[in-house]
C-alpha angles and dihedrals in degrees: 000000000000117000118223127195120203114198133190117197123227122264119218120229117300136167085243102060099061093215100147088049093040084053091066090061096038083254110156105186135012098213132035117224100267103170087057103038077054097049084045093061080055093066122114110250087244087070126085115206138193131185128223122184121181098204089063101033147341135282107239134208085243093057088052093048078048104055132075090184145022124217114175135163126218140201110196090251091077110042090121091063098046081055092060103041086049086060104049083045097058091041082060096045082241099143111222134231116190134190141160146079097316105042087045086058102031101022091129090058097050113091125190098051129129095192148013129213106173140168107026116345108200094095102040101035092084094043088052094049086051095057091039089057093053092037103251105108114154119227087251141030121197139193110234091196153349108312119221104256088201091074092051113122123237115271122267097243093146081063090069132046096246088203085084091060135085100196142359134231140221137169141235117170143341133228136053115224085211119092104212109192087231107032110093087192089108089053088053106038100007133239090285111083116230118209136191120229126268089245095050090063101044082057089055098047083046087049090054104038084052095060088053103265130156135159136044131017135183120201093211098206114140087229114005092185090054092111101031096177092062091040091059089052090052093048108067093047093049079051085050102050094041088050089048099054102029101276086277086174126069104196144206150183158161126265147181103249093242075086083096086066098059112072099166083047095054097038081058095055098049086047090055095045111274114149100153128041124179117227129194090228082161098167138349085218107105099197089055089049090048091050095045091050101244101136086159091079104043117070113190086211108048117055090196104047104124083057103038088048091053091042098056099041075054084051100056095049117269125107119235120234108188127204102206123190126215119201104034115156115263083038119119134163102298087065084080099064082031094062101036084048092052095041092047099040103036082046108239104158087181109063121136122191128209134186111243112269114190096222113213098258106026119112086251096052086058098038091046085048089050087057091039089235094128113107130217090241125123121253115218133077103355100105094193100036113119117215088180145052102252120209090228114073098274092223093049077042093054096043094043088055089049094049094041092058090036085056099051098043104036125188088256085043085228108135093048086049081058096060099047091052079058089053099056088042081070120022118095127245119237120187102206083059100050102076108190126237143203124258101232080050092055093046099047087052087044103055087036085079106035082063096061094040117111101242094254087056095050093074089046098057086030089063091035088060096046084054100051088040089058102042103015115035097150085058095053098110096039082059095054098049089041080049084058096046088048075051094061109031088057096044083047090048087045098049085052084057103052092042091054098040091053091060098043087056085056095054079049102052105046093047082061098051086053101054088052123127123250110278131174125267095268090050093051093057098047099053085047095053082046099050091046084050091051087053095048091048089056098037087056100051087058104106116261085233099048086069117092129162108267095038093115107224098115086060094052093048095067112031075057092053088045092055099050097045073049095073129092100259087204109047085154094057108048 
């Protein structure tokens, strides 16, 4: 019986991810591997599988010695990672099969893999596992086509301990008929929304509910609403089962922001057990959206519409998360007030915020290349790293980035305290999705994160909770969980910072070493001694925890120190 590995690389710390929060509830990991715990239902009986995700745990030696193959799936964002796991792969003789976003993309530039299966794999995977089986398995496998979602199995999920997950994911279609200058999720799914079936889903939710699970679930579809017939005939039978069996899931998803326009839609979301939906705000700024090619979110009768749109989806129950970009053509300095302005005053607690990255494959990858803007600099972890000529000074670019996130999560977290205080305000109360809780439960969560807060943020939430617990107690653990998300967005705000600052000191402080006047030899050696204590001083006082594998700093450490054993140590004497 073949042994196949399935391996998850790691993610580095995102906004996105929630690990500082997850860390207050011994959480390891937001999301559960889903692409491969789908390829893994498409596995023939005669092979054994076992999972590994390294945001959840190690692989081990054990698991190596185990495997006759690797199969792993990748998002860009942790290509470090992938890196790391195909190495240790071909140390151990383990040939390696990727798949994912990120090989399907950048699969020319990815060395140490046997074989490639991109795009979609429902429809080549067998074909691949057939020719692996009488040894004639090409170098790479590709979908011809879209594949039909409604023959897709049902995911994997017994493969995984779902206790080290704080929510699970399902899916129900690909594809966004929209064609944003920057989201390479057409390239990747195309413009025609695929959907599963009802029943499929309901299979799903049964699947999950089966293995224990209760809580939280994403439909991780890119739009749900892309197909929006298909999504109004889902609806009501979502509504059904949770109804059925005690609305057991909270869910949530992404959406294009012409969501605002669709009450019955909306209504039906909130009927089915939606309380949280993601939306690509992006900017305030018009012109940026025009240019980007995101007409969804500009109405040319309605000044307001970015605000009225979030307020009512507020309005019929669901809280708003926003993603927002800095760095958008026809942006310029003014973008950084503007955002921090929308985000406080419409209410969006959640609202990461992201530098522009011009993706290989995406319009604006090719526009940006046309223009030979795009930059030889690696996309990945790096938050404040530019693959592109902006058309904003980068460095005004970079600050106003930094001041914008600082803004927003602020080291008391007041002013995020503040929009979520707006939020309430607006944001209807329903009951089906208001589970109670008990008090000693409430207390318990409530405690958990005072004691991670810093000691100026402790009389903020402090205050924040008083408030919520006077005009909004039905609210009051939805406040707490939204308190340890304020937790993590400002210590991961915090950890870019550093980072960044860190390196920057370096760039400082070399520049300085090499303006400089002439010295003997003994006072040569003992500024340079000096300058390599200064760097270790400030290397030490970064967090342990603010360190992750693909931060950088290891790498400007020592092209620093390379470029300070590189000067003359006698100027004076040449």
């Amino acid at each position: 019986m073949p042994n196949a590995l399935l391996i998850y690389p790691e993610h580095p710390p995102t906004y996105w991810g929630g690990n500082f929060a997850l860390e207050i509830v011994g959480i390891k990991a937001a999301f559960p591997p889903l692409g491969l715990l789908t390829i893994a239902a498409m596995f023939p009986p005669e092979y054994d599988l076992r999972v590994v995700d390294l945001n959840v745990t190690t692989l081990e030696e054990s698991d190596l010695a185990w495997a006759d193959l690797a199969f792993t799936s990748t998002m860009i964002i942790q290509q470090v990672s992938l890196r790391a796991v195909i190495e240790r792969c071909n140390q151990a003789g383990v040939p390696v099969v990727a798949g994912g976003p990120h090989p399907t993309t950048f699969h020319d530039e990815i060395e140490g893999v046997a074989h490639f299966v991109l795009d979609e794999a429902e429809e080549i995977f067998p074909d691949f596992l057939r020719d692996l089986a009488s040894g004639k398995a090409k170098a790479i496998y590709r979908e011809p086509r879209k594949p039909d979602v409604t023959q897709t199995p049902l995911p994997r999920y017994d493969l995984i301990d779902m206790k080290h997950y704080a929510t699970m994911g399902v899916q129900f279609s690909r594809g966004c008929p929209f064609n944003c200058e920057f989201c390479d999720i057409t390239k990747l799914y195309g413009r025609v929304p695929r959907t599963k079936t009802p029943d499929q889903m309901v299979d799903e939710f049964e699947l999950l509910y089966g293995l224990g699970w209760r809580g939280q679930v994403f439909l991780v579809d890119d739009n749900f609403i892309g197909n929006k017939r298909d999504a109004m005939n889902l609806l009501p039978v979502l509504a059904d089962w949770q109804r059925a069996h005690g609305y057991p899931f909270t869910l949530t998803t992404e959406a294009s922001l012409n969501l605002a326009r669709m009450d019955a839609l909306m209504d039906a979301m909130v009927e089915a057990g939606f309380d949280t939906v993601f939306l690509g705000i992006e900017t305030p700024n018009p012109k940026a959206l025009l240019k980007t090619k995101k007409p969804q979110n500009i109405s040319r009768r309605e000044e307001h519409f970015l605000f009225n749109a979030v307020r009512k989806i507020q309005q019929k129950g669901m809280q708003v998360q926003g993603g927002f970009i800095l760095g958008l053509d026809d942006d310029d300095e003014r973008v950084f007030d503007a955002q921090i302005e929308f985000i406080q005053k419409v209410g969006i607690p959640v609202a990461p915020i992201y530098m522009l990255t011009a993706v290989k494959g995406t319009d604006m990858y090719n526009r940006l290349k046309s223009e030979n803007r795009i930059l030889d600099v690696v996309i990945g972890g790096n938050a404040m790293a530019l693959n592109f000529r902006p058309e904003m000074d980068p460095r005004i670019l970079v600050d106003g980035f930094r001041r914008v996130t600082a803004t927003l999560y602020d080291a008391t977290l007041e002013n995020y305290f503040k929009r979520c205080l707006t939020m309430f305000e607006h944001l209807k109360p329903v009951p089906h999705l208001l589970k109670p809780r008990s008090q000693h439960a409430v207390y318990a969560e409530l405690m958990g994160v005072r004691g991670s807060l810093s000691a100026k943020q402790v009389p903020v939430y402090t205050d924040f909770i008083a408030k919520v617990a006077r005009k909004h107690p039905r609210m009051l653990s939805k406040a707490i969980q939204l308190a340890g998300l304020g937790y993590h967005f400002e210590k991961i705000t915090r950890q870019q910072n550093v980072i960044y600052g860190f390196k920057e000191f370096l760039t400082a402080e070399l520049e300085m070493y090499k303006q400089a006047g002439a010295q003997d030899e003994e006072g040569f050696r003992n500024r340079k001694q000096a300058l390599f204590t200064r760097v270790q001083s400030r290397y030490e006082s970064i967090p342990d925890d603010f360190r992750y594998t693909e931060d950088g700093i290891e790498h400007a450490i020592s092209t620093f120190r390379s470029a300070v054993n590189a000067q003359v140590e006698h100027p004076a004497a040449k």
